[in-house]
C-alpha positions in Angstrom: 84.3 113.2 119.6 81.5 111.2 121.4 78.7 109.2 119.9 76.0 108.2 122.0 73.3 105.7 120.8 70.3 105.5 122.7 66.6 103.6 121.4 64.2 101.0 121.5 65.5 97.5 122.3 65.9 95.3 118.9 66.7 99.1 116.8 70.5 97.8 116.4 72.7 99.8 119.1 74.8 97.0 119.7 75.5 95.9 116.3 76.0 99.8 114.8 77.7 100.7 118.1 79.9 98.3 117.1 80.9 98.5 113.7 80.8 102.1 113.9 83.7 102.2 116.8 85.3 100.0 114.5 85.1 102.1 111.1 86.2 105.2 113.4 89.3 103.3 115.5 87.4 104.2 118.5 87.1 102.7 122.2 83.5 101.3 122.6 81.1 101.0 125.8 78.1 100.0 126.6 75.8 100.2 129.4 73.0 97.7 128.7 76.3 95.2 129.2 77.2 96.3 132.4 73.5 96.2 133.2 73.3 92.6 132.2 76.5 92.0 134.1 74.5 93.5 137.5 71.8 90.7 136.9 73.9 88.2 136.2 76.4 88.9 139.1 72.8 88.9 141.1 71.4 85.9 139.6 68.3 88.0 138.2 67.4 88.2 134.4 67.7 91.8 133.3 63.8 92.3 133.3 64.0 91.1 136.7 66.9 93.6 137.4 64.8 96.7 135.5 61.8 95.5 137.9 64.1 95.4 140.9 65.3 98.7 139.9 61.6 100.3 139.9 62.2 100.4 143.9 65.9 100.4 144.3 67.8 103.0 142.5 71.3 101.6 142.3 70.2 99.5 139.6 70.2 102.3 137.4 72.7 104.8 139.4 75.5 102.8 139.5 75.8 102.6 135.6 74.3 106.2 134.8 77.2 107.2 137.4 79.9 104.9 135.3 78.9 107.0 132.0 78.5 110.2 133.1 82.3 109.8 134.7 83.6 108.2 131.1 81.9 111.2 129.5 84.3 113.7 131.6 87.7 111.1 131.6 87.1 110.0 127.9 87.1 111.0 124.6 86.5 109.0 121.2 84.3 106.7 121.7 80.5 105.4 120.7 78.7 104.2 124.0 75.3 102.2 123.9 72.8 102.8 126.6 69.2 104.5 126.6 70.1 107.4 128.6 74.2 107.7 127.8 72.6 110.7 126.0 71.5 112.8 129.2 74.7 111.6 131.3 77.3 112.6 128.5 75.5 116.2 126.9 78.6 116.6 125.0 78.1 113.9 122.3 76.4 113.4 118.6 73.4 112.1 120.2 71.4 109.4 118.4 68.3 107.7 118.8 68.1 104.4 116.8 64.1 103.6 116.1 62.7 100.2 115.4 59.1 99.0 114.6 58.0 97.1 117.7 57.2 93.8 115.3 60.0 94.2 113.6 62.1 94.4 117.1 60.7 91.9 118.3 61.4 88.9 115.5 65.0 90.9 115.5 65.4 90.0 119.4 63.8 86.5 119.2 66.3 85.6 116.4 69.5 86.9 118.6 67.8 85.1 121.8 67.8 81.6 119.7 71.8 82.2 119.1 72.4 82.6 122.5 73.1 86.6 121.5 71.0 87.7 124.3 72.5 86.9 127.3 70.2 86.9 130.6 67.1 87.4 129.5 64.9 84.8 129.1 64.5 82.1 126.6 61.1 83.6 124.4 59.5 81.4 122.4 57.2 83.2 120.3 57.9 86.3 118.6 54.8 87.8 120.3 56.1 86.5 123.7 59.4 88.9 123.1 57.2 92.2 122.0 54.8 91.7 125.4 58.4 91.5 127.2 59.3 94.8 125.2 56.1 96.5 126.0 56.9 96.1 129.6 60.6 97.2 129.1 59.9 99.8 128.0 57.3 101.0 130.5 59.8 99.7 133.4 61.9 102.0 131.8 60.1 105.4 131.4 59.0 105.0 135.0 62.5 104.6 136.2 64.0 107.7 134.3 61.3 110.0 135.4 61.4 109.2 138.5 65.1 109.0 139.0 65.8 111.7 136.8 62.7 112.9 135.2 63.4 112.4 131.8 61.9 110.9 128.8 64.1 109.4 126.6 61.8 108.5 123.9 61.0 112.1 123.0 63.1 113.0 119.6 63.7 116.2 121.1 66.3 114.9 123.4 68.5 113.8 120.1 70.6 115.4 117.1 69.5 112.2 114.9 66.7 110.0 114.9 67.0 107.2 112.9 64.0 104.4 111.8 66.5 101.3 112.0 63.1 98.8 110.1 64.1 99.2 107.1 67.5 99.7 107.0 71.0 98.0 106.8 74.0 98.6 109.4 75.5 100.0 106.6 73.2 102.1 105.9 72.8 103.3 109.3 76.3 104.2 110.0 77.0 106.2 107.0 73.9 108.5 107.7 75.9 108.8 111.4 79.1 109.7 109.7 77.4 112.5 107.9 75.9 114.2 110.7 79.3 113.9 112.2 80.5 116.0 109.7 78.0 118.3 109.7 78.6 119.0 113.3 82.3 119.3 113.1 
């Protein structure tokens, strides 16, 4: 059994990627921390590595090469990463939503803890959802013109979840139930 969680930055994949590999005694992965170890080994922030990345593919292929191999060698285990769904087809795939607002004072928060490593200090709320704006567009151009996919279309997932309003919790338990539901 594979999970993969894919969505919007601030929706919670970390966190419920985590506890749910825990709750499951499962091996966890992530590729948004191998990204941010790229940057870091680079000395770039990870938008500066997702700009980078809009004109040098192995920004993107190297991890999305990583996954799809894990996906083939692996089993049992939840991986993070917005397009884990598309390299590893054989997995519960969930999309974890997020108001962009809501994301944004969620990611400012973790940045003021120091939980965000290598990206940069914001210091507004608003300052983090303009930097989210342009993810996110950084983002869809990359895929569809690496692999010419869009992974913010619900059609690509088994689950969709609005993370706004809801708990970890929460979140994981309506994940374990469509686990069950598909095996």
């Amino acid at each position: 059994m594979i999970i993969t969680l894919t969505g919007l930055p601030g929706a919670g994949k970390s966190t419920v990627a985590d506890k749910l590999a825990q709750q499951l005694n499962m091996s966890r992965f992530s590729a948004g921390d191998l990204r941010r170890n790229m940057a870091q080994e680079r000395g770039l922030t990870l938008d500066e590595l997702n700009t980078l990345g809009e004109t040098q593919d192995f920004t993107d292929k190297d991890v999305d090469a990583y996954q799809e191999k894990i996906g083939k060698e692996q089993d049992n285990f939840v991986i993070d990463g917005r397009l884990s769904w598309h390299f590893i087809p054989n997995s519960l795939k969930v999309f974890l939503d997020v108001d962009m607002d809501e994301a944004a004072k969620r990611i400012f928060e973790a940045s003021k803890q120091g939980q965000r490593p290598n990206e940069i200090a914001y210091e507004t709320p608003q300052q983090v959802r303009e930097a989210l704006t342009a993810r996110l567009a950084s983002d869809q151009k990359r895929y569809r013109q690496y692999y010419n996919v869009d992974y913010l279309n619900p059609d690509n997932y088994d689950l969709v979840i609005d993370t706004t309003q809801k708990k970890t919790e929460e979140i994981i338990a309506i994940i374990l139930r469509a686990l069950d539901e598909k095996h």
